[in-house]
N, C-alpha and C positions, 0 to 999 in steps of 0.2 A: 611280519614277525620281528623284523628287528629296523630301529629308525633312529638315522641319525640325524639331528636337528640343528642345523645354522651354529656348529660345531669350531670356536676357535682354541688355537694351542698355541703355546706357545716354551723357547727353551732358553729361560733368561729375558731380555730383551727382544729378542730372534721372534717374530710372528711368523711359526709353520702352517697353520691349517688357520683357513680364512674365509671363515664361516660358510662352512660344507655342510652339506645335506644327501643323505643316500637312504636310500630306502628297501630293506630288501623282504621280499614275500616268501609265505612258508612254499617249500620245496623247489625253488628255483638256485639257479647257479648264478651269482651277480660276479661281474669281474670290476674290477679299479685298475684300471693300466693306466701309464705312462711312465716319463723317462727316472734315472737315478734322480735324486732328490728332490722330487715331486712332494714329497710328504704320503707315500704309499703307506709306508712301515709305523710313522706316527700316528695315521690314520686308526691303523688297527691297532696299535698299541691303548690309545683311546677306546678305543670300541672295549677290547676285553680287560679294562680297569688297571692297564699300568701304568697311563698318564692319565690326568687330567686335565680337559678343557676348562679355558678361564670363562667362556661364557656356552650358552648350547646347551644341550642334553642327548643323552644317549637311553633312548627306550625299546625293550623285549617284552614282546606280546602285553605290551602296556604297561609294563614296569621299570620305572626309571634306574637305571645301572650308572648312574651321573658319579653316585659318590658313593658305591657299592665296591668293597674289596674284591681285588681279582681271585681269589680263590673262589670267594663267593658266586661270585661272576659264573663260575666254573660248575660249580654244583646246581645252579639256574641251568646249566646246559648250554653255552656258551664258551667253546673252549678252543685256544688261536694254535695253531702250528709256527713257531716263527720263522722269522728268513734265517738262514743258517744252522735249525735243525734243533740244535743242541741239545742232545742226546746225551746221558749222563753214562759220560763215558765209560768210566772207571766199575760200570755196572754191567750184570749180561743182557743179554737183549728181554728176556723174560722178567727181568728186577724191573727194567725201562716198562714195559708194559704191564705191570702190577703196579707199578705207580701211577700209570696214569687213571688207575680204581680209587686211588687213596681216599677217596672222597665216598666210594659207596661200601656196603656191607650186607649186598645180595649173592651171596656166594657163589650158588647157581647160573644169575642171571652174568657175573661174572667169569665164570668159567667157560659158560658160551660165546659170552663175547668175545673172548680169547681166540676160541674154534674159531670166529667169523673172523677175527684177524688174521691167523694163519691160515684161514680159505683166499681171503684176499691178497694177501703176502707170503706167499709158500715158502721164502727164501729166510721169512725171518723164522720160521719151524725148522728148517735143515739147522737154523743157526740160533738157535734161541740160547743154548749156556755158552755162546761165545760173549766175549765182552766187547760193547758196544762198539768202542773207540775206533776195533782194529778193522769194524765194518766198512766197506765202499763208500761214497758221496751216495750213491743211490738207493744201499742199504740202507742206511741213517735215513734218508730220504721218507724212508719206507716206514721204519722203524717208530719218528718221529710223529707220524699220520697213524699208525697203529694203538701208541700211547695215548694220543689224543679221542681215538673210536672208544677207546677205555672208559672212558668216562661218560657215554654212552649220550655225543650233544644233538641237543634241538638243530645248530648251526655251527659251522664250524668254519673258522678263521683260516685260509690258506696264505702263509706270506712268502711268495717265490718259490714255489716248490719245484722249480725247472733249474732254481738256478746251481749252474758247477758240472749239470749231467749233459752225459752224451747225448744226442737226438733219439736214439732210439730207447734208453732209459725214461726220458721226457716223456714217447708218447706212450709207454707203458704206465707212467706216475698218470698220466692225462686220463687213461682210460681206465685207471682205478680211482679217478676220481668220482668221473661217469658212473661208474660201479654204486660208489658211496652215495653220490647222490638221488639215484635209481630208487636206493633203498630208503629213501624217507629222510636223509639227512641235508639239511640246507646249507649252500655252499657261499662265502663270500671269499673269494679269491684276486688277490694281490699276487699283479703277471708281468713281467717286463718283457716273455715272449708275446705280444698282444695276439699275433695270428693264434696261437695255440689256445689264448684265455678265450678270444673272440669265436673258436671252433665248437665249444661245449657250453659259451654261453647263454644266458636268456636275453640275460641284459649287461648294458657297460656302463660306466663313466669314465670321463679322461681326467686324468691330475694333473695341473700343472701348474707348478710354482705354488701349492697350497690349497689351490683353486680349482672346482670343478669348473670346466669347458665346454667339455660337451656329455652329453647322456640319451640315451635311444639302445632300443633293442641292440644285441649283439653283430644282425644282420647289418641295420640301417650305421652300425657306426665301421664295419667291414666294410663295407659300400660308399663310406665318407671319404670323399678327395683325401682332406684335411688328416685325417685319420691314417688313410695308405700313406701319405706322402711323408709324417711324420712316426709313424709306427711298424708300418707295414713294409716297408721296402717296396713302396710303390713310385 
């Protein structure tokens, strides 16, 4: 479903991503872990069309998104969560989730989608005319992945969505993600808890320094020395 191909970036002078390759299949959950400035976030900011690599290409179900606007991106059915949520604050949590339709104008199929979001997120229904801002880390959390289901993607970009929350928030976000991917929706998810990416995974790869290291099943890179000893608190 979605491939990424011998992918360099870079910010100025600065070589971040150095010619990476990931590959991810319809209905699976692929994780990209490793450590702060790995180049996770750039990764996927490439992926969903707000940088651009200098050489490489990025293709969805055989259609090149290289040099395809991110909005565009988006309406292809491609749509990222970022690291840090950003929830538009200063709106209620129902403005936040009506935007994330802005792109379609099936009313219906809209309004259900809605229902499926407040099935999955009960707390943003208790709370939907509050405004965004004064929500929790974990509401926003929520809030953010709901906006995004709006749009109703093929795949969908997760960038840290563990990070800032409590552990038991964590495996709540964990097992709605399960949830969502259950349902048909393909996950690529950017994790710096790796035990927790590696739990729901199919597949991994490790970032580091720009560069893919290693890659295997989610099992066989759990099971990697190299992998506990570096990620895992082994």
């Amino acid at each position: 479903m979605l491939k990424v191909e011998d992918i360099n970036v870079y910010y100025g002078a600065i070589h971040a991503i150095k010619g990476i390759s990931i590959e991810v299949n319809d209905g699976e959950i692929v994780a990209l872990i490793g450590s702060n400035g790995a180049g996770k976030s750039t990764t996927m900011r490439t992926i969903s069309g707000l940088m651009r690599p200098k050489t490489g290409k990025v293709t969805m179900d055989g259609v090149d998104l290289t040099n395809v606007p991110a909005h565009k991106i988006v309406g292809m059915g491609l749509c990222q969560v970022p690291e840090g949520r950003h929830v538009f604050a200063n709106m209620t949590v129902l403005e936040n989730l009506e935007l994330g339709a802005y792109l379609r104008n099936d009313k219906d199929g809209i309004a259900k989608d809605m229902e499926d979001v407040f099935e999955k997120f009960p707390r943003l229904k208790e709370r939907k005319d509050q405004i965004a801002g004064t929500l929790s880390g974990g509401e926003q959390q929520m809030l953010a992945m709901g906006r995004a289901l709006m749009s109703r993607p093929k795949i969908l970009l997760l960038d840290e969505p563990s990070m800032g929350l409590a552990p038991l928030l964590v495996k709540e976000i964990f097992n709605i993600i399960k949830e969502i991917n259950a349902s048909g929706t393909t996950i690529l998810l950017v994790e710096q808890n790796a035990n927790m990416a590696l739990s729901i995974a199919d597949k991994a790869y490790v970032l580091e320094t720009g560069r893919i290291t290693l890659s295997g099943t989610a099992k066989e890179l759990a099971s990697s020395e190299e992998v506990r000893k570096a990620y895992l608190g082994g």
